[in-house]
SETORDREN-90868 format. One line per 10 residues: number of its first residue (from 1); their letters; for each residue y, x, z of C-alpha. Coordinates in Angstrom, 3 decimals, always signed. Each point is the difference from the previous one (the first is absolute). Layout:
BEGIN
NUM> a> Y,X,Z; ... .
//
This chain:
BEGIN
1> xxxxxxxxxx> +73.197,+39.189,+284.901; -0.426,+3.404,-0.346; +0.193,+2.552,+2.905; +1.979,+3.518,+0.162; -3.827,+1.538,+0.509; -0.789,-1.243,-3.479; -0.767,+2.540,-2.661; +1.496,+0.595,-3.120; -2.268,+0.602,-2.787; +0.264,+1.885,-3.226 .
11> xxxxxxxxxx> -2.708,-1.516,-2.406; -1.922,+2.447,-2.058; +2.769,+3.012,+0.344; -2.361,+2.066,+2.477; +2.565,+0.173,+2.249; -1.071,-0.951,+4.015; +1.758,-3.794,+0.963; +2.637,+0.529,+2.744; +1.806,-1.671,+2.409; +2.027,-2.928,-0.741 .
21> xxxxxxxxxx> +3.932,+0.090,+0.364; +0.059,+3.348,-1.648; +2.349,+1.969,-2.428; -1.377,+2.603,-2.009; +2.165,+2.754,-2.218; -1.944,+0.426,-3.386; +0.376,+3.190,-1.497; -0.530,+1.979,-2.885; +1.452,+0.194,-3.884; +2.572,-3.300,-0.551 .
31> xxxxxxxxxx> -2.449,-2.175,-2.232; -3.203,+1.149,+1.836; +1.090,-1.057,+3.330; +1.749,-3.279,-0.647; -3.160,-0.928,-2.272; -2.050,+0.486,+3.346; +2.389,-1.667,+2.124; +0.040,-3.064,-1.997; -3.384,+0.056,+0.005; -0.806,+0.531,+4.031 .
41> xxxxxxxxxx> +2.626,-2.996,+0.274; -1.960,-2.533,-2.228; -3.767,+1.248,+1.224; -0.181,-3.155,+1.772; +0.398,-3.420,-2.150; +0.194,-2.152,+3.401; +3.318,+2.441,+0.811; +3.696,-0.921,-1.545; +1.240,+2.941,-1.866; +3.648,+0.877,-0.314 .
51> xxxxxxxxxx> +0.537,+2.818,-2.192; +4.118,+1.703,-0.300; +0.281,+1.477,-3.426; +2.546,+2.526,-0.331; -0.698,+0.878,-3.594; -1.704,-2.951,-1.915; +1.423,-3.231,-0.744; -1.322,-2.706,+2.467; -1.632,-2.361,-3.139; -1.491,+3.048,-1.384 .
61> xxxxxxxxxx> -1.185,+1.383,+2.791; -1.565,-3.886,+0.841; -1.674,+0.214,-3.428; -1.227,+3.677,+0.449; -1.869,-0.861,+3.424; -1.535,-2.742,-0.663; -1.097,+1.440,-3.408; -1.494,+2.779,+2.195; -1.278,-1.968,+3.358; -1.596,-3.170,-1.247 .
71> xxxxxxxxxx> -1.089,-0.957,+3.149; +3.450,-0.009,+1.472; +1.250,-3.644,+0.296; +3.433,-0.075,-1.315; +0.955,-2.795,+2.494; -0.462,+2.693,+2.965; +2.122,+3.127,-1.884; +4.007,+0.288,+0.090; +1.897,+2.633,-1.451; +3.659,+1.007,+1.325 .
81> xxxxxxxxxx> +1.536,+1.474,-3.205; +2.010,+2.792,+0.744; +0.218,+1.697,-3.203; +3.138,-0.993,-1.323; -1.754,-0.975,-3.489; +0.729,-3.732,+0.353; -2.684,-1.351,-2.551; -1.004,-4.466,-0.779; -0.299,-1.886,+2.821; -3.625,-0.439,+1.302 .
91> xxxxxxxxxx> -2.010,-3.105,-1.234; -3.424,+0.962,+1.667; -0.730,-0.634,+3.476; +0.767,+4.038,+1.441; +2.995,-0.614,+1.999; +3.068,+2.428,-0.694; +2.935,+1.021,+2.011; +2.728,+1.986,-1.412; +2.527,+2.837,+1.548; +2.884,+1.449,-2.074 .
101> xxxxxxxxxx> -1.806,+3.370,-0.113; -1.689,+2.808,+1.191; +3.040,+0.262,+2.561; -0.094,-3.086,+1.141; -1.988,+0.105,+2.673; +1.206,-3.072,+2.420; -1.122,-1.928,-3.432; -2.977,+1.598,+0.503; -0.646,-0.988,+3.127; +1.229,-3.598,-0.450 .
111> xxxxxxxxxx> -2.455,-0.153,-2.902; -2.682,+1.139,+2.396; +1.137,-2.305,+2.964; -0.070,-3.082,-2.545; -3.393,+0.734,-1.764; -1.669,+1.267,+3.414; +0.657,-3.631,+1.448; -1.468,-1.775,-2.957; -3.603,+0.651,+0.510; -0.120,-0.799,+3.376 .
121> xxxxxxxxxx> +1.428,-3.462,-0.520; -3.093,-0.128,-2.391; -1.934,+0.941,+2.982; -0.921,+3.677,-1.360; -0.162,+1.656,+3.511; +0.500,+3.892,-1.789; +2.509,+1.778,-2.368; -0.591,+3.266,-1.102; +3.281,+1.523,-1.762; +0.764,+2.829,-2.230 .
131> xxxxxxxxxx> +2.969,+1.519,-0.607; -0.017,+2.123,-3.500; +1.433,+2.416,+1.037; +2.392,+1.675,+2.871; +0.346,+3.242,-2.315; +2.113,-2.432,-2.720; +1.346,-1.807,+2.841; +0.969,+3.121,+1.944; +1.882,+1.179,-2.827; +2.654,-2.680,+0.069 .
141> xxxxxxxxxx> +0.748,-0.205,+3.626; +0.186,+2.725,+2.429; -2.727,+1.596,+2.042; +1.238,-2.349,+3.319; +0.272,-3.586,-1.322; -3.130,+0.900,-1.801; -1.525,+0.603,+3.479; +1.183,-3.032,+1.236; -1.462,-1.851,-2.584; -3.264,+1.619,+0.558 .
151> xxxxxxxxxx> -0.028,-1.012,+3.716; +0.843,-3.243,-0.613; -2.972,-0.688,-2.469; -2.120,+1.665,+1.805; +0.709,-2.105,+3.017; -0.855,-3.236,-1.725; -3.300,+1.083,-1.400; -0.828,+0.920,+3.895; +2.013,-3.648,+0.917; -2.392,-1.988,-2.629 .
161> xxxxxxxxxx> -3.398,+1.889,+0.846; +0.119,+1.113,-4.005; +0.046,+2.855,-1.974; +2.475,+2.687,-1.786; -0.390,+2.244,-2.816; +3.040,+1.794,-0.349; -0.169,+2.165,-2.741; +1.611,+3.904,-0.318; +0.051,+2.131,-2.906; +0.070,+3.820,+2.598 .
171> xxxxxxxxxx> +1.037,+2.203,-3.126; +3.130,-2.088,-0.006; +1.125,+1.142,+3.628; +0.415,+2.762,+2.367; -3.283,-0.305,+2.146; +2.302,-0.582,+3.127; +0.793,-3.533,-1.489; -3.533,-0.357,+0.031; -1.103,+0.786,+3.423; +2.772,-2.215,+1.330 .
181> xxxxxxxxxx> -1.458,-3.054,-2.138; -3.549,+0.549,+1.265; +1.539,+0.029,+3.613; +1.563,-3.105,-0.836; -3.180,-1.848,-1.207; -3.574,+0.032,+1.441; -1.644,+1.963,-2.954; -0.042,+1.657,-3.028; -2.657,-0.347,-2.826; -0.188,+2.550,-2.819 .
191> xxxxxxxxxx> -1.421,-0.170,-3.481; +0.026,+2.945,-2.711; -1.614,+0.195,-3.531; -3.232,+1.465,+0.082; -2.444,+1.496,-2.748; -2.528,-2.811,+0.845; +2.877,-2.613,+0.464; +2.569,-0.917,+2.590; -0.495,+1.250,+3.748; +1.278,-1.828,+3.273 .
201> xxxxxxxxxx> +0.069,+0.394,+3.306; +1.502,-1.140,+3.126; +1.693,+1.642,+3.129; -1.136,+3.652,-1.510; -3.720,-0.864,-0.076; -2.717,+0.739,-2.165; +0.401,-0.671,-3.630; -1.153,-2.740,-1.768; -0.901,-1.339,-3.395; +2.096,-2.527,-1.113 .
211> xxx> -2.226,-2.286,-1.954; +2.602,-1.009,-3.189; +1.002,-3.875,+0.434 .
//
């Protein structure tokens, strides 16, 4: 069994491993950051993924990532749909969990209590989860059942010695929404286009090249 001093890596993103039982706010531009935050949650194949999808379809979003991360088991990744665009019912082995909306955010977190237990009664000792994203999340609900939220998903990433990628669009807010998110969560990882390609770094550190997946 793992310990709370374990390290969470981040495969071949350049960016440092950290602490276990962290949450991390990802931002930059919507589609930038939530492709990076899926991607720091499935860096590690032994690791159950659970990704929350607040714009794509759960099935298509199960077909896009494994399309995109071969190497991803589908047994280990779950998706909590919360997009509200109902599609089939899944016939691959990427379990899904569905809330009524982007709204609905005890569905949410029932989706995420249900699918969190499921690896670890496969004996998966770590979940890393991603939630896509608090900006389209934060505009259905109000600023303080949105923290809430927040502080309660934080506090099982810390509970199950995992990992968090919550992502956060900041041209969608007024930066003091931001700040009080970062205090709420143990990080915050950037990434921005670049001319020679994507950039990321963590914490306000030195930039990096983000070698394309």
């Amino acid at each position: 069994m793992r310990t709370q001093q374990d390290e969470i890596g981040f495969g071949d993103t350049t960016l440092p491993a950290i602490p276990a039982g962290r949450t991390y706010l990802v931002t930059g531009p919507s589609r930038l950051a939530g492709r990076l935050a899926r991607r720091l949650t499935l860096a590690d194949p032994a690791d159950g993924a659970v990704l929350v999808s607040t714009t794509t379809a759960g099935s298509r979003l199960a077909a896009d990532v494994t399309e995109a991360f071969p190497a991803v088991d589908p047994s280990r990744l779950s998706i909590v749909d919360a997009s509200g665009r109902h599609d089939a019912e899944p016939t691959g082995d990427v379990a899904i969990e569905r809330a009524t909306g982007t709204a609905d955010l005890t569905g949410i977190s029932i989706g995420l209590a249900r699918l969190d237990a499921t690896p670890r009664e496969r004996g998966i000792d770590r979940v890393r989860t991603c939630i896509d994203s608090l900006s389209m999340l934060l505009l259905y609900t109000n600023f303080k059942t949105m923290s809430r939220f927040i502080h309660v998903m934080a506090g099982r990433v810390t509970a199950g010695d995992g990992f968090g990628a919550f992502v956060f669009d900041p041209n969608m807010h007024d930066e003091q929404i931001r700040y009080t998110f970062e205090a709420m969560t143990d990080g915050r990882i950037e990434v921005a286009p670049g001319e020679g390609g994507d950039r990321v770094r963590i914490d306000g550190g030195e930039w990096r090249q983000l070698d394309p997946v």
